[in-house]
DSSP file (Angstrom, degrees, kcal/mol; ACC not computed):
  #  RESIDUE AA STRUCTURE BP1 BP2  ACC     N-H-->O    O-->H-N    N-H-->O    O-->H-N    TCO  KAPPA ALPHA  PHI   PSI    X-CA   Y-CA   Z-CA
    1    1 A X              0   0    0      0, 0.0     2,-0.3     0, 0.0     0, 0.0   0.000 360.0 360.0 360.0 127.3    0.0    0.0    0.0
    2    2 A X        -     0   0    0      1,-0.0     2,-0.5     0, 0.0     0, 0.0  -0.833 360.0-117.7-110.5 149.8    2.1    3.2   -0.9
    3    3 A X        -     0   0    0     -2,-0.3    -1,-0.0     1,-0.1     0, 0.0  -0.846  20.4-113.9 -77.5 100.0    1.6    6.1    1.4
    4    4 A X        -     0   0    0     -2,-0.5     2,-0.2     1,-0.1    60,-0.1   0.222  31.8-132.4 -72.0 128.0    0.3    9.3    0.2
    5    5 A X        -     0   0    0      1,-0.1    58,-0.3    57,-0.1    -1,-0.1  -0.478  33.1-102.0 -82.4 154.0    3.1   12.1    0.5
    6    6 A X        -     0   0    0     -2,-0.2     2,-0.4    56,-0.1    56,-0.2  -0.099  31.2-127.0 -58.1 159.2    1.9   15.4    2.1
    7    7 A X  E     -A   61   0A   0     54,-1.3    54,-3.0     2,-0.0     2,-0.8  -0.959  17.1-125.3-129.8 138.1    1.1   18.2    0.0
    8    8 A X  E     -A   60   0A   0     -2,-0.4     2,-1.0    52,-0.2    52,-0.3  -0.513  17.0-158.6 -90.3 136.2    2.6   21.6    0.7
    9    9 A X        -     0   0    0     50,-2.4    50,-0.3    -2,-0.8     5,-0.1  -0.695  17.5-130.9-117.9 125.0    0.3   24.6    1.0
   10   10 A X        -     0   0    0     -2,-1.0    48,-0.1     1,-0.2    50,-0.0  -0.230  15.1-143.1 -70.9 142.4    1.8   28.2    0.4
   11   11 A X  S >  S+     0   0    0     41,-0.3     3,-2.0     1,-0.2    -1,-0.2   0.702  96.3  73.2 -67.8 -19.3    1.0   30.2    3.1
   12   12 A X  T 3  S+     0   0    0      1,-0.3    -1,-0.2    40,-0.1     4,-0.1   0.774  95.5  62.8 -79.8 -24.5    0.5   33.2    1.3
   13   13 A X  T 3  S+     0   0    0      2,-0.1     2,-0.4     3,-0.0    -1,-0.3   0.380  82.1  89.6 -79.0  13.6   -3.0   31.2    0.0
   14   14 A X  S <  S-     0   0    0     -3,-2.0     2,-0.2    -5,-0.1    -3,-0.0  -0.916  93.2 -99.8-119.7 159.2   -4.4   30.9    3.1
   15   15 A X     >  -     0   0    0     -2,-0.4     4,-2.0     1,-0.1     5,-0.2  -0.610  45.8-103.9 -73.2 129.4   -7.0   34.0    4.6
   16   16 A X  H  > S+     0   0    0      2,-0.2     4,-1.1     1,-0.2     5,-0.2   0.718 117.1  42.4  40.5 -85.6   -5.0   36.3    7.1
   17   17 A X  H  > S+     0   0    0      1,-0.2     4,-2.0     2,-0.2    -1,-0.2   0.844 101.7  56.4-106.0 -10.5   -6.8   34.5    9.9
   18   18 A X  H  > S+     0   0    0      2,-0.1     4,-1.0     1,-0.1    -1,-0.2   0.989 116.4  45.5 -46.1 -52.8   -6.9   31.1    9.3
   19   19 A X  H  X S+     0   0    0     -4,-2.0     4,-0.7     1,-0.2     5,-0.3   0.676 112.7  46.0 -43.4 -18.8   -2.9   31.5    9.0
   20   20 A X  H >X S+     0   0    0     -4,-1.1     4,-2.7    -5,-0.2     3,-0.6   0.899 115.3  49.0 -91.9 -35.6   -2.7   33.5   12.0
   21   21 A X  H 3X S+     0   0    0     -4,-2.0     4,-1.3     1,-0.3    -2,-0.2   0.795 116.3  48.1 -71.3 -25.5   -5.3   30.5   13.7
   22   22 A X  H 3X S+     0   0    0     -4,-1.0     4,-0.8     2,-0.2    -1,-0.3   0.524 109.8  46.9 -64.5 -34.8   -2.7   27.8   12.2
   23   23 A X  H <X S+     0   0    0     -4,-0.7     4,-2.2    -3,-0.6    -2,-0.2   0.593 113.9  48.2-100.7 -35.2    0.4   29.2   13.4
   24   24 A X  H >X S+     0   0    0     -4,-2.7     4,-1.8    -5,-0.3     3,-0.5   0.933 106.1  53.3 -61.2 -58.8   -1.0   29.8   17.1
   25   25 A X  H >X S+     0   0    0     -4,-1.3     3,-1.9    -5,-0.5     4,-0.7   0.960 114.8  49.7 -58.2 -43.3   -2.4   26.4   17.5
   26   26 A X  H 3< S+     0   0    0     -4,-0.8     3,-0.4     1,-0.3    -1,-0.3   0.759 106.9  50.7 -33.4 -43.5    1.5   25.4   16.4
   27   27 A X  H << S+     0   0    0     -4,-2.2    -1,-0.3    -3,-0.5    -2,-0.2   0.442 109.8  47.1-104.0  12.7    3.3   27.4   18.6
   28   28 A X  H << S+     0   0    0     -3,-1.9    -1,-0.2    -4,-1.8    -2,-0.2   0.298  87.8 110.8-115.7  26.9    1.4   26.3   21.8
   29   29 A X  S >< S-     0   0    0     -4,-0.7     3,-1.2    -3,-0.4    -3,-0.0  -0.578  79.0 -96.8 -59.3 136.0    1.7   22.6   20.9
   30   30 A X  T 3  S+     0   0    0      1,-0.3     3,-0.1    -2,-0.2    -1,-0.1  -0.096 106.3  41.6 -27.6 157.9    4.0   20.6   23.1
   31   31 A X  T 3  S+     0   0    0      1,-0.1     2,-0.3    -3,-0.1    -1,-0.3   0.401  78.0 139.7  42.6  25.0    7.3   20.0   22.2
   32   32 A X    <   -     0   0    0     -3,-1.2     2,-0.3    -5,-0.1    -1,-0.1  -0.759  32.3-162.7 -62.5 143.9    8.1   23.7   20.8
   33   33 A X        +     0   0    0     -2,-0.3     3,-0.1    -3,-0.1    -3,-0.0  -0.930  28.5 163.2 -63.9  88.2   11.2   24.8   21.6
   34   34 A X        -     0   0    0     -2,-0.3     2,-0.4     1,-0.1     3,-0.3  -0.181  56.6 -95.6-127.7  20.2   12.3   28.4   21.4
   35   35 A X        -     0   0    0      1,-0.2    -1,-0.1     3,-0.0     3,-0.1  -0.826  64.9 -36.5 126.7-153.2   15.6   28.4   23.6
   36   36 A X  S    S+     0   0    0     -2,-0.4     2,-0.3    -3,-0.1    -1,-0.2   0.660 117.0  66.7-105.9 -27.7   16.5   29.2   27.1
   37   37 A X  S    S-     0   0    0     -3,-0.3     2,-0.6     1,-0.0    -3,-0.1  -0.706  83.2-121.5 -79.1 137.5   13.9   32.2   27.4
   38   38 A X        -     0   0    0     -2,-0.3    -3,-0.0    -3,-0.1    -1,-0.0  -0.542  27.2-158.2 -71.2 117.4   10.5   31.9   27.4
   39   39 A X        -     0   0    0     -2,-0.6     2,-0.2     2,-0.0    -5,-0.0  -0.451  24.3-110.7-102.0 175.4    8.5   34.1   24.4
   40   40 A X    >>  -     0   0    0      1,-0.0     4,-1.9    -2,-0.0     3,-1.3  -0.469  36.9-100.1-100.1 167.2    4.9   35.0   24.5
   41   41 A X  T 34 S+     0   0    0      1,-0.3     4,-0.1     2,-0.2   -14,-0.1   0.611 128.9  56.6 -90.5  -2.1    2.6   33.4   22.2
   42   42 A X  T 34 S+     0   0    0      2,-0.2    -1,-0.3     3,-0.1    -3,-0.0   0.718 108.8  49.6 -55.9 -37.0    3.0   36.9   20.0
   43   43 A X  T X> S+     0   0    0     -3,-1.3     3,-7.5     1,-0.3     4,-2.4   0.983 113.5  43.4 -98.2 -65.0    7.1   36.3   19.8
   44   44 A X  T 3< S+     0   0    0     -4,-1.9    -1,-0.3     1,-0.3    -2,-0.2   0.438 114.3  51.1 -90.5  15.4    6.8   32.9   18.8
   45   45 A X  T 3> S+     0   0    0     -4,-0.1     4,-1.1     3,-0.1    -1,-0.3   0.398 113.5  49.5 -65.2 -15.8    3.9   33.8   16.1
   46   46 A X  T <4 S+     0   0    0     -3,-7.5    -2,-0.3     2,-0.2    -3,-0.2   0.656 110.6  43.9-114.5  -5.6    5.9   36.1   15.0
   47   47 A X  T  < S+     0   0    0     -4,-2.4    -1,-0.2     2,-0.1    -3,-0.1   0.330 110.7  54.3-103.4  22.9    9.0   34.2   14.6
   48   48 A X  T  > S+     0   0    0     -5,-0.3     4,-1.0     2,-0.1    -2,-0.2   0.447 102.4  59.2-122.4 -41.1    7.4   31.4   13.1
   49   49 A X  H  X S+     0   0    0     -4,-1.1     4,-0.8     2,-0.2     5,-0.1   0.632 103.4  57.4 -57.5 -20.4    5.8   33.7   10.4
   50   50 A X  H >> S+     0   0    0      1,-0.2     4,-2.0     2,-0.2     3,-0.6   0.973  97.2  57.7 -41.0 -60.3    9.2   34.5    9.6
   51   51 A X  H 34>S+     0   0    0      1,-0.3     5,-1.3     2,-0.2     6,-1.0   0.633 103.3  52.6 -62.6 -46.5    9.9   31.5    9.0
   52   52 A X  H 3<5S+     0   0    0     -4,-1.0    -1,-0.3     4,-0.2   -41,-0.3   0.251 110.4  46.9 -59.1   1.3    7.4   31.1    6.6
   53   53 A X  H <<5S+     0   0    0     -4,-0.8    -2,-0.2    -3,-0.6    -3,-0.1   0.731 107.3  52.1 -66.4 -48.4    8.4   33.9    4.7
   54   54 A X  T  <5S-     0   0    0     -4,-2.0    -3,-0.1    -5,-0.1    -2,-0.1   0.095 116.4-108.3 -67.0  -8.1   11.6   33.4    4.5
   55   55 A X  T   5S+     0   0    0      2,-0.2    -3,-0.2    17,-0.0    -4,-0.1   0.402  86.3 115.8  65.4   6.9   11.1   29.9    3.3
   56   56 A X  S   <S+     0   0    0     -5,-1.3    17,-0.8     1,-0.2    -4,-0.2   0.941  72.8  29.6 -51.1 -72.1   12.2   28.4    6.2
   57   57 A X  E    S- B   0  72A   0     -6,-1.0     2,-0.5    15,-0.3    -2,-0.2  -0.617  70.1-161.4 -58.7 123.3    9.3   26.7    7.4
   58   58 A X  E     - B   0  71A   0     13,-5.0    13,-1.8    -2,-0.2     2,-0.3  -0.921  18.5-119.6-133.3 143.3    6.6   25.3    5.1
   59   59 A X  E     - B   0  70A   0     -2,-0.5   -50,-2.4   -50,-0.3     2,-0.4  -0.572  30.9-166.3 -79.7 137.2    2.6   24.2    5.7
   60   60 A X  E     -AB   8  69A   0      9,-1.9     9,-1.9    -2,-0.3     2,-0.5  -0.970   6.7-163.6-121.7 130.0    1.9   20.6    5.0
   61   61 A X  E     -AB   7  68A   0    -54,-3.0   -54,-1.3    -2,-0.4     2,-1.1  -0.879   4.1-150.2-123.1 156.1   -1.1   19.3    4.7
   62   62 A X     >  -     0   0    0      5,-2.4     4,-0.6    -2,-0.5     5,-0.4  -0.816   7.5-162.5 -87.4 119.4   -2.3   15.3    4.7
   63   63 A X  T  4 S+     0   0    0     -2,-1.1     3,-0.4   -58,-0.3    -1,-0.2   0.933  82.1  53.5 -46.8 -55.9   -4.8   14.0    3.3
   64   64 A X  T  4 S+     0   0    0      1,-0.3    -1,-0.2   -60,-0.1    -2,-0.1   0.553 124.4  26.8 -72.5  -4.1   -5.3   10.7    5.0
   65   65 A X  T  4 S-     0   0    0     -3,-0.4    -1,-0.3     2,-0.0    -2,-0.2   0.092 106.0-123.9-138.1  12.7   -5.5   12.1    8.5
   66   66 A X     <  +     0   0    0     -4,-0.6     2,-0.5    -3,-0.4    -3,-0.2   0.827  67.6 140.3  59.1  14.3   -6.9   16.0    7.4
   67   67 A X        -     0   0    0     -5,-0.4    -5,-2.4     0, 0.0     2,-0.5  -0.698  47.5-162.1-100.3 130.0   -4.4   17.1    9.0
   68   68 A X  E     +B   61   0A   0     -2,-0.5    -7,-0.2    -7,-0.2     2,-0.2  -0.935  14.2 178.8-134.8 155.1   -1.3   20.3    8.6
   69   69 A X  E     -B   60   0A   0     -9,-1.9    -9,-1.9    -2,-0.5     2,-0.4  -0.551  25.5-120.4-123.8-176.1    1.6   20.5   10.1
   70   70 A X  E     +B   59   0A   0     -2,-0.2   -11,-0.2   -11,-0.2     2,-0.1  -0.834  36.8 167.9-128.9  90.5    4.5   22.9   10.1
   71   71 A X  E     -B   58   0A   0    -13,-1.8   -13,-5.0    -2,-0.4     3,-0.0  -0.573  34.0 -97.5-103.7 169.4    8.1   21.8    9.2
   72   72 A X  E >>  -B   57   0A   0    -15,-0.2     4,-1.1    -2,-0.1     3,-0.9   0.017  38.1-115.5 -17.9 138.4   11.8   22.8    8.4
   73   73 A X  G >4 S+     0   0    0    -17,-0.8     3,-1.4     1,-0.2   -16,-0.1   0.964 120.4  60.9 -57.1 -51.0   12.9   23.0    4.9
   74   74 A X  G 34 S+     0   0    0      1,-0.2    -1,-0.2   -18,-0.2   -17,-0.1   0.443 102.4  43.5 -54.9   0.8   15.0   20.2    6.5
   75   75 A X  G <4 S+     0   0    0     -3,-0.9    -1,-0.2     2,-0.1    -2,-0.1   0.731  79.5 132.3-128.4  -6.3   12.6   18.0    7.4
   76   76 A X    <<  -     0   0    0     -3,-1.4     3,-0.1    -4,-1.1    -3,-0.1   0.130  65.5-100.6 -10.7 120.6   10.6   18.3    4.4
   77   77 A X        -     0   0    0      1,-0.1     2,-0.2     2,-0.0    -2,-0.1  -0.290  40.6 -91.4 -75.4-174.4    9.7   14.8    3.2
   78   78 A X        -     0   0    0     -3,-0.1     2,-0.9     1,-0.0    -1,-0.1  -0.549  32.2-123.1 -69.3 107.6   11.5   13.0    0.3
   79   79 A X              0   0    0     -2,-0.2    -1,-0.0     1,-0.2    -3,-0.0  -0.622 360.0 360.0 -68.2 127.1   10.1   13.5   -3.1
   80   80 A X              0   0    0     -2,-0.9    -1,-0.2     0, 0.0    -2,-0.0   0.702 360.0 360.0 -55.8 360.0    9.3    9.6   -4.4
């Protein structure tokens, strides 16, 4: 059964505040990491849209579980 690869969805095509609602629920997820200081949930929306600006950081979405996530250029999956 081959696995269906994510598909990436440019940010700049989603409304304003779905993006803004997508990149909140991300940065208060468990396992974020920002450092040794602690950021407000403003700092690390706004350094996480950066990051998508910049290309850093790109939205993925799944199909099979309806699900998007937010990765790395590095962690991007493997085109088949």
């Amino acid at each position: 059964m081959d696995e269906e690869q994510p598909v990436e969805v440019p940010y700049g095509d989603i409304p304003d505040a779905t993006l803004r609602a997508i990149v909140e629920d991300f940065c208060t997820r468990d396992g974020t990491d920002y450092g040794q200081s602690e950021l407000s949930l403003e700092q690390k929306a706004t350094i996480l849209m950066g990051q998508l600006k910049r290309g850093e950081a790109r939205i993925l979405f799944e199909a099979t579980s309806q699900t998007l996530r937010i990765v790395t250029r590095d962690q991007l999956p493997a085109a088949p």
